[in-house]
C-alpha positions as CSV (number, residue, x, y, z in Angstrom):
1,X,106.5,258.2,131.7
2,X,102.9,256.9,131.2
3,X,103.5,254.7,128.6
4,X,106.4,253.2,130.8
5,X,104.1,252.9,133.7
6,X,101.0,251.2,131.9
7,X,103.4,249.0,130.4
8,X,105.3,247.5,133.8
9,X,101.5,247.4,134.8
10,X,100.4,244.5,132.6
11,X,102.7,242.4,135.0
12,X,101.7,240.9,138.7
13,X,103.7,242.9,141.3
14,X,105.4,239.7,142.2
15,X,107.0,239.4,138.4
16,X,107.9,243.1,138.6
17,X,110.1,242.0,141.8
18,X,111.6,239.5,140.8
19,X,112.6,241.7,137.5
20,X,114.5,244.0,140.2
21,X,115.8,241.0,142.4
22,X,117.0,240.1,139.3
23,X,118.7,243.0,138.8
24,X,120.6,243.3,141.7
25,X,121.8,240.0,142.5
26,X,122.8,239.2,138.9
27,X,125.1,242.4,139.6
28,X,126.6,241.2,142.4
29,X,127.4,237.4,140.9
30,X,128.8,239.0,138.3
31,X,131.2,241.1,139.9
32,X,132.6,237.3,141.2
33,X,132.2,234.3,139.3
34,X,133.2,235.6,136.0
35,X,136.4,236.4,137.5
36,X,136.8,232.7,139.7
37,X,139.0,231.5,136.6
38,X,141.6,234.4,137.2
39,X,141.4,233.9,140.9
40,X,142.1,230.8,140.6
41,X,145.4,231.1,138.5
42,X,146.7,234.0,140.2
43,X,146.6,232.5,143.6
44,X,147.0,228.8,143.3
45,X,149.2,227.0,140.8
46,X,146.8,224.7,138.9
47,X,146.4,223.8,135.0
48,X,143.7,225.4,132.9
49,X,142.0,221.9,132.5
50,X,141.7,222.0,136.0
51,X,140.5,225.6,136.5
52,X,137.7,224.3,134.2
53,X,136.8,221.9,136.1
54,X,136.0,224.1,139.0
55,X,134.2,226.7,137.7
56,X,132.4,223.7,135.4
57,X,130.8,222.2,138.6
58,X,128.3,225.0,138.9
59,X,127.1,224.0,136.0
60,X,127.4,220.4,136.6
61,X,125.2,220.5,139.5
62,X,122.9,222.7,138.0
63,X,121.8,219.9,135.7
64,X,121.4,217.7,138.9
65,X,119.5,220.3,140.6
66,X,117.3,221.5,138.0
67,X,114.8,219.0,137.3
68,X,114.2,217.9,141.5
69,X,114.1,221.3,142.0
70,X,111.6,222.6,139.5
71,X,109.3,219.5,139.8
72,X,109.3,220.2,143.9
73,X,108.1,223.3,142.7
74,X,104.9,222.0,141.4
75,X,104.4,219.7,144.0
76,X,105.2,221.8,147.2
77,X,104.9,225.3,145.7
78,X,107.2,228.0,144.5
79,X,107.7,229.6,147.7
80,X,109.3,227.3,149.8
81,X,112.1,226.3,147.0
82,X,112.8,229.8,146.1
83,X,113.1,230.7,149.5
84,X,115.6,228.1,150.5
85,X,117.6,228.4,147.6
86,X,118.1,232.2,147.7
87,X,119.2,232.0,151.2
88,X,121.5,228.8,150.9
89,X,123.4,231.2,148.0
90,X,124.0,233.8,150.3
91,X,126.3,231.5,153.2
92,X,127.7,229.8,150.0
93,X,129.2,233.2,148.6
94,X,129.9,234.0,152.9
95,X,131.9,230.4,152.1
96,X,133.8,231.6,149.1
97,X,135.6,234.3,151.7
98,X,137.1,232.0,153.9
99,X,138.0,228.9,151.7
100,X,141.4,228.3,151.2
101,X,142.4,225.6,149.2
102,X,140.8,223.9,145.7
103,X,138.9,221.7,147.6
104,X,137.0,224.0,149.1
105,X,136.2,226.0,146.2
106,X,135.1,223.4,144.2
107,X,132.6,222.4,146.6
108,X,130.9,226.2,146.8
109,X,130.9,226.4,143.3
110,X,128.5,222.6,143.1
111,X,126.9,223.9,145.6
112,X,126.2,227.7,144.2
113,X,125.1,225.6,140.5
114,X,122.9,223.3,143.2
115,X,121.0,225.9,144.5
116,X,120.9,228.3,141.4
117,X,119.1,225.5,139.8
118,X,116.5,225.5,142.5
119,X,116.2,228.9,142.1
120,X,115.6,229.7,138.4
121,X,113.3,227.3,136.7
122,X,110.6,228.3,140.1
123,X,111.5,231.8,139.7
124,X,110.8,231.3,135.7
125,X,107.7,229.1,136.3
126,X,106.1,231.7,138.7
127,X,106.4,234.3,136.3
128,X,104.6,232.2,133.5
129,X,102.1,231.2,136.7
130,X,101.6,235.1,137.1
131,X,101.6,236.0,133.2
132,X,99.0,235.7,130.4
133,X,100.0,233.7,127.8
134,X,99.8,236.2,125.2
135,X,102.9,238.7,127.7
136,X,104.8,235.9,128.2
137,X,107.6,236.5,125.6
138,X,108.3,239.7,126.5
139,X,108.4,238.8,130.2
140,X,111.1,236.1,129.3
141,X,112.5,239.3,127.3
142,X,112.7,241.6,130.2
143,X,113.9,239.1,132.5
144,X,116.8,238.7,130.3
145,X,117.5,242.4,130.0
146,X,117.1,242.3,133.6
147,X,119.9,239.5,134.3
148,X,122.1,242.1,131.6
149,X,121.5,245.4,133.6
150,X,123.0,243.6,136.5
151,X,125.7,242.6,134.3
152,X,126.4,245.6,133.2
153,X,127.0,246.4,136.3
154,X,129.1,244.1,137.9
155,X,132.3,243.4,136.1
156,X,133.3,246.3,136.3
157,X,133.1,246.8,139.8
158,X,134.4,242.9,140.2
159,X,137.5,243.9,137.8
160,X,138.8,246.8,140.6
161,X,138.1,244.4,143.5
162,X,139.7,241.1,141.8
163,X,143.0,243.4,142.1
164,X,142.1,245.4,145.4
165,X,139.7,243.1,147.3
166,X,138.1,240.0,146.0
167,X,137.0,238.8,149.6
168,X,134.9,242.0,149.5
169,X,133.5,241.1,146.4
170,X,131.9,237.8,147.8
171,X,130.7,239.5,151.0
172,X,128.8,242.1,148.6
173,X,127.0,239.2,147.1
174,X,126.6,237.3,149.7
175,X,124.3,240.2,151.4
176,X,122.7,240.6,148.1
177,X,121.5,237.1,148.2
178,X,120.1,237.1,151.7
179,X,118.7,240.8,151.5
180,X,116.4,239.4,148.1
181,X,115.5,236.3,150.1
182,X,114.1,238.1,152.7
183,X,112.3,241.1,150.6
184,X,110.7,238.4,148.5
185,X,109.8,235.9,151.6
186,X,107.5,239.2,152.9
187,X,105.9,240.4,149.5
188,X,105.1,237.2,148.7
189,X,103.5,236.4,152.2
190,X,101.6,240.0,151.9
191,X,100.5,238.8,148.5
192,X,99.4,235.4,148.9
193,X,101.6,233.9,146.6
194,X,101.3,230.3,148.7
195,X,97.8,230.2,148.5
196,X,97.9,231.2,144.6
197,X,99.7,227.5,144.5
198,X,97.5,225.6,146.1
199,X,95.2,224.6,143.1
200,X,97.8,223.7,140.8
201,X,97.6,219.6,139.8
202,X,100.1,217.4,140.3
203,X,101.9,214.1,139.4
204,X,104.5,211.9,140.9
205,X,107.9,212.4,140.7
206,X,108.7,209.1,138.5
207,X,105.1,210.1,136.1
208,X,106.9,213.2,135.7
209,X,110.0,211.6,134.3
210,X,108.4,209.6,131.8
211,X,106.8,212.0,130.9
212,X,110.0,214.0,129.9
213,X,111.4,211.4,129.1
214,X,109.1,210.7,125.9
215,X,108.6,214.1,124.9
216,X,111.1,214.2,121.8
217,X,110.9,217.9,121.2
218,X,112.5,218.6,124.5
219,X,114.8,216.1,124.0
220,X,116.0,218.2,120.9
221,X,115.6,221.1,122.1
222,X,117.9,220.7,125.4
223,X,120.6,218.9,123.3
224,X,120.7,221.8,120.4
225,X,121.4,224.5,123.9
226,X,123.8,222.3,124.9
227,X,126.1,223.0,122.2
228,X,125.1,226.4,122.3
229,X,126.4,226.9,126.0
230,X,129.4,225.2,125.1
231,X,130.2,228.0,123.2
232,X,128.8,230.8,124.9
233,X,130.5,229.8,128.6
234,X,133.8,230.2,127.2
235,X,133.5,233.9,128.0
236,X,133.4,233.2,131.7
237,X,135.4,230.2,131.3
238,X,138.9,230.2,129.1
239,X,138.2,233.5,127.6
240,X,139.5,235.7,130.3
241,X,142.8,233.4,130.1
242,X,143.2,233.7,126.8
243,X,143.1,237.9,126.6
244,X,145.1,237.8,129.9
245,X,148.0,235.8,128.2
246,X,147.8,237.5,124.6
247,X,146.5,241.2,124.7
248,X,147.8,243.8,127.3
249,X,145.5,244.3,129.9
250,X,143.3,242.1,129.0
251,X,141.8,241.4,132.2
252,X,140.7,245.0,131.7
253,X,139.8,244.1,128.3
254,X,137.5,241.3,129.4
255,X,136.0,243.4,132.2
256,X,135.0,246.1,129.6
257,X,133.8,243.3,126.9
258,X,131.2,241.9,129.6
259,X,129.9,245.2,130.0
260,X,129.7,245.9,126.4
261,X,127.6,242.8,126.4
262,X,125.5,243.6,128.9
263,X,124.8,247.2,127.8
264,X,123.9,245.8,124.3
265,X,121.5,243.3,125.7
266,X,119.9,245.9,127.8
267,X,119.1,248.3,125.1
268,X,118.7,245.7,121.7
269,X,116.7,243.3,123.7
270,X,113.3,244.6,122.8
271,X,113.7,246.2,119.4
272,X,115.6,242.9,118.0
273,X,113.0,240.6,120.1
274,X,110.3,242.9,118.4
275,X,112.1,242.7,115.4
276,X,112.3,238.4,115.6
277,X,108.8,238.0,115.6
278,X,108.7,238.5,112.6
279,X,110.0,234.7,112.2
280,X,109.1,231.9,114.0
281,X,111.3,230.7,117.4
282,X,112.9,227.9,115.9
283,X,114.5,230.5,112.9
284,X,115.6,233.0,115.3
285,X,117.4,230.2,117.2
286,X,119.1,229.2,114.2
287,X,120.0,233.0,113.6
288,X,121.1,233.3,116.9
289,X,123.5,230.0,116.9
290,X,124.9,231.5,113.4
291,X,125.8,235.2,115.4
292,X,127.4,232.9,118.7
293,X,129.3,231.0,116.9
294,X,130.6,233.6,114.1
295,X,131.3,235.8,117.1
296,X,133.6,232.8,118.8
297,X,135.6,232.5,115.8
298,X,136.0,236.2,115.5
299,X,137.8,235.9,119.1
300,X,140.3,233.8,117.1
301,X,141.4,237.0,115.4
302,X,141.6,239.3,118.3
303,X,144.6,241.5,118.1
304,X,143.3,244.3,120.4
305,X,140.5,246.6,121.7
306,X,138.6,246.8,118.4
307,X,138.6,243.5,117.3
308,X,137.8,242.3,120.1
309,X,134.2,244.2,120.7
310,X,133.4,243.3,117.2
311,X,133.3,240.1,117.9
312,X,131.5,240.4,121.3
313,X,129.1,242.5,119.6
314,X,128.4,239.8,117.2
315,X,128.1,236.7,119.6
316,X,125.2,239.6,121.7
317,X,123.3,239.3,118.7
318,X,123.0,236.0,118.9
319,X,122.5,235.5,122.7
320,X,119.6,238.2,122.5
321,X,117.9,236.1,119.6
322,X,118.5,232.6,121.4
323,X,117.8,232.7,125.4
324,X,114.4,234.0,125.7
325,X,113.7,232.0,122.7
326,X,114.6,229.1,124.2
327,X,112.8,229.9,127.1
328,X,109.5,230.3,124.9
329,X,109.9,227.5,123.3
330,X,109.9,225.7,126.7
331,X,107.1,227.3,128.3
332,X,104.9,226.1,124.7
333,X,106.0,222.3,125.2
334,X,105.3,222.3,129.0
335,X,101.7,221.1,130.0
336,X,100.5,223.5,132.5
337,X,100.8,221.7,135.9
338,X,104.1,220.4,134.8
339,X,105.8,223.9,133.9
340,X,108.2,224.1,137.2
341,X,109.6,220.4,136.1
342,X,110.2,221.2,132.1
343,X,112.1,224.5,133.1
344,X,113.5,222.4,136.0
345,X,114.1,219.9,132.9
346,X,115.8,222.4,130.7
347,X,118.5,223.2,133.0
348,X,119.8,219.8,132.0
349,X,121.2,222.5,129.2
350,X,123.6,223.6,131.7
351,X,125.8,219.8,130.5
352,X,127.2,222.3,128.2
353,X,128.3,224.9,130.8
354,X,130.2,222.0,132.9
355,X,132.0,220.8,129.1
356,X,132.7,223.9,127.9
357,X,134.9,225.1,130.3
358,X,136.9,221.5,130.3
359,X,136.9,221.1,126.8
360,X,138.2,224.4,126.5
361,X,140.5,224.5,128.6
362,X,142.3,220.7,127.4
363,X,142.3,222.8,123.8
364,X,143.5,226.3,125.3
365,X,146.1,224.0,127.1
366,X,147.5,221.8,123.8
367,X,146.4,223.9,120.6
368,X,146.1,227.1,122.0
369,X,143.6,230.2,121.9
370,X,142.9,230.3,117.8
371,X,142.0,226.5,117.2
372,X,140.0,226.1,120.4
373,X,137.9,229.3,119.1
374,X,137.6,227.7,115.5
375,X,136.7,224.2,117.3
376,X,134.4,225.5,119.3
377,X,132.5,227.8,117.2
378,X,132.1,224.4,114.4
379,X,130.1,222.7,117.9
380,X,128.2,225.5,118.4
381,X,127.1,225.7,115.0
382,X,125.9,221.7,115.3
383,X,122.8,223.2,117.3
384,X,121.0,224.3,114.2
385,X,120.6,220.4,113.5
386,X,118.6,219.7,117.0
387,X,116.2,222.9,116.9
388,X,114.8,222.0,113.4
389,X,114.6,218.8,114.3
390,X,112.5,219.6,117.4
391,X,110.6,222.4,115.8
392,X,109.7,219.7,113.3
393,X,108.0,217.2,116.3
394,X,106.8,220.2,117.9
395,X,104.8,221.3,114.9
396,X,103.8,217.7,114.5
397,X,102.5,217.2,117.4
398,X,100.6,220.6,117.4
399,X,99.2,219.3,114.0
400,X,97.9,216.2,115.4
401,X,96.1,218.0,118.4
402,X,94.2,220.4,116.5
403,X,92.8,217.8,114.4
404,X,92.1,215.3,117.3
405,X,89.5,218.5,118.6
């Protein structure tokens, strides 16, 4: 218990909260919008392509939102962004109770991507603002565990109210959402978190473009987790279709899956993160693309319960050597008064979250489950082309600096 309580210690108080918050509104989102594409067929007669569609403009406006909302961040401070963002979520899951028509819902869902997008690059950036360089991998580490506790969580509870009560279901989030906004809007008051923000440095919004714009390496780097999101959204996307239509209970089967995955993220985060630095980011992102897209194709083969996890267990793998990867690599490119706009900047990754689900669907509609897994598994595998590439201008780059001191 010592050794657990020095550890959590190394963090600020604030990045300890938002590990919980974290914890408990990733549960509740996750006992909903995983299960939007199932909602949606049961209760209104509309194609997969467009069932895509909707759930793909989270996503979509995530890539809007991200960069204005992370570079706000460094200009006006975390705070205020966060703050707005968590409680707009919470009377856009309210809004998912009462719509009643396709319209409706896909204007919550752009507007939950929209303010998610506010929400996590700040949240991201003020736990690098909080955390010494040297933590900062395992804080990315713990805040992915964190997202998978909640997830671990959730579907279950979201697959007994998606046949009892779904309304209930957005309500429960909905609280979640306003009940963290206002637990973090006095900690961080109490803490001086505002006037923490006041030194940083900052540029104009178009000088912050450019500069994006010519770094190469980000470039790369956003375009490779594009294709890897293309992948990995079909489990929230055409998935849950595909079991429903060809396995007996397999909206069951799905339920369980995501909580295999979540439980296998929460306890093979840290040993296999551990284990990873052993090799440089850019190799365990290519390790980790290899395990996504081998377990996509092994969905292909599903014939039941076992094959099934097998080949959620495999894509895990790969998600736990990718994400906080990814989000190390980002926090190393980003100069330190632009941090809030590069994460805001990689949420442009999120393009593959608004195809996936389309371009799954159009092949879940014309050349069913089996070739859409094989397809989509090839994409995801085209990643390992843009992370070496950007790895390569990154260590370039860092070459160039050192001998410019």
């Amino acid at each position: 218990m010592n050794k657990v309580s020095s550890y959590f210690k190394q963090f600020h108080p604030i990045v300890l909260v938002l590990l919980i918050g974290t914890v408990l509104s990733r549960g509740s989102a996750y006992m909903t919008i995983p299960f939007l594409s199932i909602y949606l067929s049961r209760h209104m007669e509309i194609s997969p392509v467009i069932i895509g569609i909707t759930v793909g403009m989270s996503p979509l406006m995530a890539t809007v939102g991200g960069f204005i909302g992370g570079h706000l961040s460094d200009r006006i401070g975390r705070k205020p962004v966060m703050l707005t963002a968590l409680f707009a979520l919470g009377f856009v899951y309210f809004g998912f109770m009462i719509a009643g028509s396709q319209g409706w819902f896909i204007l919550l869902n752009a507007l939950n991507g929209l303010c998610g997008s506010f929400f996590e690059p700040t949240a991201q950036a003020l736990m690098a603002d909080l955390t010494e360089k040297k933590l900062r991998m395992k804080v990315y580490s713990l805040r992915y565990t964190a997202m998978n506790i909640g997830a671990s969580v959730g579907p279950l509870i979201g697959a007994f109210l998606a046949n009892s009560s779904p309304d209930l279901s957005f309500a429960i989030t909905a609280t979640t959402y306003l009940l963290y906004a206002i637990v973090l809007s006095l900690l961080m008051k109490k803490l001086g978190i505002a006037k923490l923000e006041l030194a940083n440095k900052t540029v104009s919004f178009v000088d912050a473009f450019k500069i994006i714009k010519t770094d190469k390496a980000l470039r790369f780097l956003i375009i490779g987790i594009i294709l890897i999101n293309i992948g990995y959204v079909q489990i929230d996307s055409n998935l849950p279709q595909f079991l429903e239509k060809s396995l007996e209970n397999g909206v069951v089967i799905f339920s369980v899956l995501l909580t295999i995955n979540a439980v296998m993220v929460v306890f093979l985060q840290m040993p296999i993160s551990h284990f990873a630095e052993r090799f440089s980011l850019m190799q365990g992102m290519a390790f980790g693309a290899i395990f996504i897209a081998s377990g996509l194709l092994g969905f292909s083969f599903a014939s039941g319960w076992v094959t099934a996890v097998i080949a959620m267990a495999i894509l895990t793998i790969g998600e736990i050597l990718i994400f906080p990867a990814n989000n190390m690599m980002m926090d190393q490119l980003a100069p330190e008064h632009l941090r809030g706009t590069y994460f805001g900047a990689g949420q442009f990754r999120k393009i593959g979250n608004f195809l996936g689900p389309i371009f799954g669907g159009f092949l879940l509609t014309h050349l069913q489950g089996q070739w859409m897994f094989w397809i989509i598994s090839l994409v995801t595998l085209g990643s390992m082309i843009f992370f070496t590439a950007g790895n390569k201008i990154y260590l370039n780059n860092q070459t160039k600096n050192a001998e410019a001191i």
